[in-house]
Structures are given as structure tokens and as C-alpha cells.
C-alpha positions in Angstrom: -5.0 -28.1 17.1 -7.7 -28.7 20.0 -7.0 -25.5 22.5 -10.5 -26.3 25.5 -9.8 -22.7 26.7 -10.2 -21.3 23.0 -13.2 -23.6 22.2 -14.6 -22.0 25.9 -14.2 -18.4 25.0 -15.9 -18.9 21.8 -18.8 -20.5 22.7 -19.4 -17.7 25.5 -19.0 -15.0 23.1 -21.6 -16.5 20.6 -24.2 -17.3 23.3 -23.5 -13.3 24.3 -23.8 -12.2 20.8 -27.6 -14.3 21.0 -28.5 -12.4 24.0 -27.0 -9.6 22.8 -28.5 -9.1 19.6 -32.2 -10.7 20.3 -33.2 -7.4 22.1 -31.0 -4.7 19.1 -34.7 -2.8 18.9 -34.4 -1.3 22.2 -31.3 0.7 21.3 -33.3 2.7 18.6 -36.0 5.3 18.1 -39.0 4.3 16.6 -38.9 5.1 13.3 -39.8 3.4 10.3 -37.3 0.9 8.7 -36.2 0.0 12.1 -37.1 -3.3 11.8 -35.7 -4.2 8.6 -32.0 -2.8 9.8 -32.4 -4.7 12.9 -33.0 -7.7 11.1 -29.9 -7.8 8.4 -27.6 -6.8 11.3 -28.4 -9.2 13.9 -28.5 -11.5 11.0 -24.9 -10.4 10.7 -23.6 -10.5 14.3 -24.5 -14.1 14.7 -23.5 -15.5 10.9 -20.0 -16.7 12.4 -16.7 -15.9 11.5 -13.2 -16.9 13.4 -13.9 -14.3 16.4 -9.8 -13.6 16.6 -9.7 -10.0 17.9 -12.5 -10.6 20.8 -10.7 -14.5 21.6 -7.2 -12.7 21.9 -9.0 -9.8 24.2 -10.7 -12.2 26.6 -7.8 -14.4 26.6 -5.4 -11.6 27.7 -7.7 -10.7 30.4 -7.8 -14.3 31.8 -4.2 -14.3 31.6 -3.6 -12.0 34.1 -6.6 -10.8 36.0 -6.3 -11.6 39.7 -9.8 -11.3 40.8 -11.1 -14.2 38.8 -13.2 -14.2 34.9 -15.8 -10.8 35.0 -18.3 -12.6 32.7 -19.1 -8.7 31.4 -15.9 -8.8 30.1 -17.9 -11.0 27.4 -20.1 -7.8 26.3 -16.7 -5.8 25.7 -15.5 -8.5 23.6 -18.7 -8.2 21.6 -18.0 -4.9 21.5 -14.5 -5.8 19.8 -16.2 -8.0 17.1 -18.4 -5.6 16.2 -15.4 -2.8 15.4 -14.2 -5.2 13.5 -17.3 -5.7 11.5 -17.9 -1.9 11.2 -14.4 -2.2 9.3 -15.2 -5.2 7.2 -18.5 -3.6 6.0 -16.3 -0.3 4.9 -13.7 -3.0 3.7 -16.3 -4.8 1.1 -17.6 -1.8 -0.5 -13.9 -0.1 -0.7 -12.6 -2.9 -2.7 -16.1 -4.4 -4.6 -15.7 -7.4 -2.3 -19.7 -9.4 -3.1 -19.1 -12.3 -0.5 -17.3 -12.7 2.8 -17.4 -16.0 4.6 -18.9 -17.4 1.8 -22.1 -15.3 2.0 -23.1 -12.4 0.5 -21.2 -9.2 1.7 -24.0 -7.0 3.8 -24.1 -4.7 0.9 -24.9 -7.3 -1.3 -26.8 -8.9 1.0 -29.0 -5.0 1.3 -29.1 -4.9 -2.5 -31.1 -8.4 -2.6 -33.6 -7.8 0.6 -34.2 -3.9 -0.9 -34.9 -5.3 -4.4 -37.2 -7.8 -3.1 -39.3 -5.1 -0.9 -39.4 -3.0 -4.1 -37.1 -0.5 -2.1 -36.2 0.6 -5.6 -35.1 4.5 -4.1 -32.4 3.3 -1.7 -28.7 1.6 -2.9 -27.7 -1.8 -0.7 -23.9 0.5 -0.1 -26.4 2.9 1.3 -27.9 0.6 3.7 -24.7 -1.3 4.2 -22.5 2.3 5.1 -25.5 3.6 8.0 -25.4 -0.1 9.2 -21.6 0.0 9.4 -21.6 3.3 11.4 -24.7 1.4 13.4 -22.5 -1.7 14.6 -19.4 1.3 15.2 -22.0 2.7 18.1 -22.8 -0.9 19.4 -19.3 -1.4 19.4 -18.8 1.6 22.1 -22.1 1.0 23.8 -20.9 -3.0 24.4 -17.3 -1.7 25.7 -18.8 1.1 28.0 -21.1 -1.7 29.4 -18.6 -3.9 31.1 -18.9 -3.8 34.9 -15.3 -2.6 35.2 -13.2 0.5 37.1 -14.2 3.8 35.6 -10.6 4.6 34.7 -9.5 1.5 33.6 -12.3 1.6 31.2 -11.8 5.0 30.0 -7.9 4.2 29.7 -8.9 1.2 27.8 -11.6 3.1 25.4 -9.4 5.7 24.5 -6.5 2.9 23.3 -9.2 1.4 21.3 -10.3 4.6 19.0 -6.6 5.2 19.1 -6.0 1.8 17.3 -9.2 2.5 15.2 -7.5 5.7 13.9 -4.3 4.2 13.5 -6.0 0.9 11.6 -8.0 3.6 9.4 -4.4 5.7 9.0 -3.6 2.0 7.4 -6.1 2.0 4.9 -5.7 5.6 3.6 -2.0 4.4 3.2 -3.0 1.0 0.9 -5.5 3.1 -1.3 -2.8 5.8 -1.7 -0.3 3.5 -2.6 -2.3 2.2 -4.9 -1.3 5.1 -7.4 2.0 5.2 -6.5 5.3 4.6 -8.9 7.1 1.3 -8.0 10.2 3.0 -7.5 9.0 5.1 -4.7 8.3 2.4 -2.4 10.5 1.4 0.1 10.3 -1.7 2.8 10.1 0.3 5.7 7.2 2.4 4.4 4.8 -1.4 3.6 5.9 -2.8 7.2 4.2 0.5 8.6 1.5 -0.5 6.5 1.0 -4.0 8.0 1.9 -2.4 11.4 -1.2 -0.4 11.4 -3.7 -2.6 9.1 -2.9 -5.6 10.5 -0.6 -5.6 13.8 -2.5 -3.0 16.1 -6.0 -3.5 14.5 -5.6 -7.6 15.0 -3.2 -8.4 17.7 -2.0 -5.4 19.7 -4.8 -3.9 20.5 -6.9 -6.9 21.5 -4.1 -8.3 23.9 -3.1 -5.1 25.6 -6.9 -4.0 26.2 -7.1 -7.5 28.0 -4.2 -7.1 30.1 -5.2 -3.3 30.4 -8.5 -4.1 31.9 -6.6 -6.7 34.2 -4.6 -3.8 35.8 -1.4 -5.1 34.6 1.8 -3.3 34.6 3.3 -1.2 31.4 6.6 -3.6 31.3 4.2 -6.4 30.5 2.0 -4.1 27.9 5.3 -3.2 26.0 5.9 -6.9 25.6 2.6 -7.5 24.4 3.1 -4.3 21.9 6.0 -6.1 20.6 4.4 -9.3 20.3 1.5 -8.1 18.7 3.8 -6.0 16.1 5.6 -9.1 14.8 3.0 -11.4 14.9 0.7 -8.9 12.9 3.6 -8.8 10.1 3.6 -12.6 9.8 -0.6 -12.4 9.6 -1.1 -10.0 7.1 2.2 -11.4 5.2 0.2 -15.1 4.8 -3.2 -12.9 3.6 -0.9 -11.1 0.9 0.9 -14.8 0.1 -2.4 -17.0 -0.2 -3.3 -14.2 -2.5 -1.2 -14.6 -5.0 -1.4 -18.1 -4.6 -5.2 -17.8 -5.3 -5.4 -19.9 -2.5 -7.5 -17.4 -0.4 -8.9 -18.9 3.0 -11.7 -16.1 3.0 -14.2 -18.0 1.4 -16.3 -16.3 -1.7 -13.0 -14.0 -2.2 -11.5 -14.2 -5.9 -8.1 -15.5 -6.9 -5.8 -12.5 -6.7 -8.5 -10.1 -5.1 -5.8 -8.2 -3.6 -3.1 -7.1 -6.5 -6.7 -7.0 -9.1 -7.2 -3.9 -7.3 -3.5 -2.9 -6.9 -2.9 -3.0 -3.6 1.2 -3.2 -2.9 2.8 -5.1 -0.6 5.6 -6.3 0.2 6.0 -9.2 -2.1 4.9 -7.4 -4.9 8.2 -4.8 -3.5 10.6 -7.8 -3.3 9.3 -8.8 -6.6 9.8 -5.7 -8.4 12.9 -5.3 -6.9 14.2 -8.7 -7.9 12.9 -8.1 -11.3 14.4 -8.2 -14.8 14.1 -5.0 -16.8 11.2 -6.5 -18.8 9.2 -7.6 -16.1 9.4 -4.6 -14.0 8.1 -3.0 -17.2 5.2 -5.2 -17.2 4.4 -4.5 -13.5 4.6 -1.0 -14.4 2.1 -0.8 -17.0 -0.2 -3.4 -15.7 -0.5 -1.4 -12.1 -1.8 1.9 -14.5 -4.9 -0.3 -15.2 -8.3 -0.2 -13.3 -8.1 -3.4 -12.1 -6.1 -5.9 -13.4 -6.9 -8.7 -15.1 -6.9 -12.2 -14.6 -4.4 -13.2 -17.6 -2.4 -10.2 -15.9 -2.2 -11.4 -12.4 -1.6 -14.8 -13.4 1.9 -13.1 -15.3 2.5 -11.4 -11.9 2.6 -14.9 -10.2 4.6 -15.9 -12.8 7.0 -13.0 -11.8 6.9 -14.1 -8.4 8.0 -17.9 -8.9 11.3 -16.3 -10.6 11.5 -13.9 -8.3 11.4 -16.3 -5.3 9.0 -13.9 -4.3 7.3 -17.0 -2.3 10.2 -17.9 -0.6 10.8 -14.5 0.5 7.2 -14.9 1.8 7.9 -18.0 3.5 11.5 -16.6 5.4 9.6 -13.3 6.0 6.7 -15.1 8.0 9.1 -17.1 9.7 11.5 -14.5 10.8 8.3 -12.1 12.5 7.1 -15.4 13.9 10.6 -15.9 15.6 10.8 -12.8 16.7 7.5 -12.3 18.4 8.2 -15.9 20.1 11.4 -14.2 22.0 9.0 -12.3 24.2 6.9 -15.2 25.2 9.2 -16.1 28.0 9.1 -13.2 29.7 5.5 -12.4 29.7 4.3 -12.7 33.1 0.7 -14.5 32.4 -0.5 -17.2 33.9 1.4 -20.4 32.6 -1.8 -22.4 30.8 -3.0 -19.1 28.9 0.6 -18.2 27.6 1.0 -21.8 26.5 -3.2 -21.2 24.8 -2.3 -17.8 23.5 1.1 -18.9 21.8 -0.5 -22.3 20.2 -3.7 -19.8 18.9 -1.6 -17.5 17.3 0.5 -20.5 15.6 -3.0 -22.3 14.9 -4.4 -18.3 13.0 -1.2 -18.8 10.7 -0.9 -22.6 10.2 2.4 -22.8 9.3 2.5 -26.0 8.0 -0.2 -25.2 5.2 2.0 -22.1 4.3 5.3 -24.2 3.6 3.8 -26.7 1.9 2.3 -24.0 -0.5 5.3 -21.9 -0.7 7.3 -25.4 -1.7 5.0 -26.0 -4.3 
């Protein structure tokens, strides 16, 4: 699908990531090694990637701002990417992760550059974790920078590290999880998982920090919150399907990446549920592992597929998409950008691809 206000907002934020990045130096000290960290993450910040979060920001800005496009709203958007890289760089040394985008992961990516300057001393994690935290201050420095209302910028700062404590909230719940028995877990418990790891971090807190910053009313931003909620279940419920499927759009990510290091879901719930007696044995003493193997995960898709664990998948994606849809029509947006923001939210989840695969 060929969205010409998507393809715009793109191509402004990589030309401000270019200007943004070609002068990093002058936001540090002088002080050795400067150069070399400068390097890998402007390196970083340009290498691509889909751009959701900062698109869905700008696009909810456009959507209702009255005073015509603040280009600085560009730099905040920045700002947005580079949260989300901040998270991605934790992410990939949390869960061993070697490539993302079909590139090295930046701790990898350390590990090779340190090796090769005979930087024998220092770890690439090391380098990787200070360059995380690095992009985190970038992040706030690109926010703060927008030529905006004090307050509405404040407001709007203070709703992002609230969605940055609730997205890290997220991920202390998946890694305790992790180590939990099967028969503790309840539904409820996993969509509060995807709610903060995937809905606030991916869509609610983009769109109502656009609107936000527009000086639009709370009735719309609760509608937004609601459509950001259900569209955030039906996101992170297509990463946790093409998983399993070991059909991974990430490139460089392995087949089964996710349940290898035991992260629970809610397929792997409904499939455990569903179980026989047997197979929930098996789940149980495969999840006390490490990391599971690959003859293992391959039985867990096989417990899915008798399970109807896919289908699940596939009426579960379906029913959040329906229900974010219901508060389309009473968002209050300009007419073009609703119709753009409801076809690049459908476009991120390519339904089409996912019933074909859960029919296979």
C-alpha cells in the first residue's frame, strides 16, 4: 500500500536524522574515545529501520494541529526513534540477539570495531550499554528542542518517561515470567504484558504525544488510548505468531527466537491450556531448560498446530483489530490523516500475509 503522506514523513525524518547526527561531536566533552562512539552511533541512527513510533507521532500531530506542520516537530520525532533504539540496544544484549535488520546488533557490531583496534580491555556489551544510555540523553535533548509551548512540552515529556517506565515495567514482567509455572499464568496477566511492551511503547504513546503537542482535547486522547491499546495487542500478537512460525520479519532474527529463550505469551497460554496431559508435560520440562532447543521448539509448533494455537492467533489479531477500528469514527482528525493513520496501522500488520500463514 502506497500512503504519499507516510512516504513524506519518512523522508523528512531521515534527512533530520542526517543533519542531526552529522554534527553528534558537539554534544560531548572532549575526551578520548569520543570519536570512535560518535562514529558507531551515527552509523546507527541513519542504518534505517521502519521509523513506526516517530511516523505515528508526526502523523498525529498533522492530524490535528491548527496552526499548520512545526517542521521542529521533526527533531522530537527523532527524539522518539532514538528511545526506541536506547530500548533495542538493551533488548539485543537481554536476549543474545547478534543481528537486527539484518546487520550486526551494536554490541556485536562494538565487539568487531574493538577487536580490530586491538581494544582488547573493553567488552562490545560495554560499549553497546554506555551507547544505549548515550542515544536515551539524545532522545530527551531532541524532544526538549522542539520550538513548542513550554507546558505542552513539559506535559508531553513527562507522558513519554511515563510510557518509558511503563514499557520497562513490560520487560521486567516477560523476564519474570520466564521462570514461572504454566499453571500460574492467567490471560489477563499476558494482555498487561502486551499493553505495556507493545501497546503504550508502540502506539499510544506516539499518537497521544502528537495530538498532545497539537493542543487537542482529553475526549480525543482517551480515544487514541483506546486505539493504541488494541492495536498494540494485535502488533505484538503477529511478532509472537511469525515466531513460532519461524517466519520472523526482523531480518537476522532466528526461527523461534522468542520461546528459545522462554518468553510466554499468549499462544504459548492457549496452547498449554488446550493441551493434552502429555504435552503439557513436555512444555513443562522443556521451559526448565536454558534455552530451548531447536528439535524442542519445533515439538512446541507441533503443539500449536493441534492446539489451533494459530488460529487462535489469527481470531485474536482480528478481534483487537476490530475493536481498535470502532474508535476510528469518532476521532476528530483531519479526514485524509485518519484515512493515512488507519491504512498505516493495517499496512504494520499485513493482514493478508498473516491469514495466509495461519491457513497454512
Amino acid at each position: 500500500m502506497d500512503i504519499p503522506v507516510i512516504k513524506t514523513i519518512k523522508k523528512r525524518l531521515e534527512e533530520e536524522a542526517a543533519r542531526y547526527t552529522s554534527s553528534l561531536e558537539q554534544y560531548f566533552p572532549p575526551v578520548r574515545g569520543r570519536e570512535f562512539m560518535v562514529n558507531m552511533l551515527r552509523e546507527h541512527i541513519i542504518s534505517g529501520g521502519k521509523r513506526l513510533r516517530p511516523i505515528l507521532f508526526v502523523l498525529s500531530y498533522m492530524g490535528y494541529t491548527k496552526k499548520g506542520i512545526n517542521e521542529t516537530i521533526y527533531r522530537g520525532a527523532l527524539g522518539m526513534e532514538m528511545m526506541h533504539l536506547f530500548a533495542l540496544i538493551h533488548d539485543d544484549i537481554i536476549d543474545k540477539t547478534d543481528e537486527r535488520r539484518g546487520k550486526p546488533s551494536l554490541h556485536k557490531l562494538f565487539e568487531t570495531r574493538i577487536h580490530n583496534q586491538k581494544y582488547e580491555y573493553a567488552r562490545g556489551e560495554d560499549y553497546a550499554l554506555v551507547g544505549g544510555d548515550i542515544l536515551y540523553s539524545f532522545a530527551l535533548v531532541c524532544f526538549m528542542s522542539m520550538d513548542i509551548k513550554a507546558d505542552l512540552k513539559s506535559d508531553a515529556m513527562l507522558y513519554l518517561l511515563q510510557t518509558a517506565l511503563r514499557t520497562g515495567s513490560g520487560e521486567i514482567m516477560e523476564l519474570y515470567n520466564a521462570g514461572r509455572d504454566f499453571d500460574t499464568m492467567k490471560r489477563q496477566e499476558l494482555l498487561d504484558l502486551y499493553e505495556y511492551k507493545s501497546s503504550w511503547y508502540t502506539f499510544i504513546c506516539p499518537l497521544v504525544l502528537g495530538a498532545m503537542l497539537a493542543e487537542t482535547n482529553q475526549k480525543e486522547l482517551s480515544s487514541l488510548k483506546k486505539y493504541g491499546l488494541y492495536m498494540g495487542y494485535a502488533f505484538q500478537l503477529k511478532d509472537d505468531l511469525l515466531d513460532m512460525l519461524g517466519k520472523h520479519e526482523a531480518k537476522g532474527r532466528r526461527p523461534f527466537d522468542d520461546i528459545r529463550g522462554k518468553k510466554k505469551n499468549l499462544l504459548l497460554w492457549h496452547a498449554y491450556q488446550a493441551a493434552v496431559e502429555e504435552d503439557r508435560q513436555f512444555l513443562q520440562d522443556a521451559f526448565r531448560f536454558s534455552e530451548l532447543t531447536l528439535q524442542q521448539c519445533l515439538a512446541v509448533q507441533q503443539i500449536y498446530r493441534k492446539t489451533k494455537t494459530f488460529e487462535f492467533a489469527w481470531n485474536e489479531i482480528c478481534a483487537s483489530i476490530e475493536k481498535a477500528r470502532k474508535y476510528l469514527p469518532e476521532l476528530e482528525m483531519d479526514g485524509d490523516i485518519k484515512k493515512a493513520l488507519e491504512g498505516f496501522c493495517e499496512m504494520i500488520l499485513n493482514v493478508k500475509q498473516l491469514k495466509a500463514l495461519c491457513s497454512m
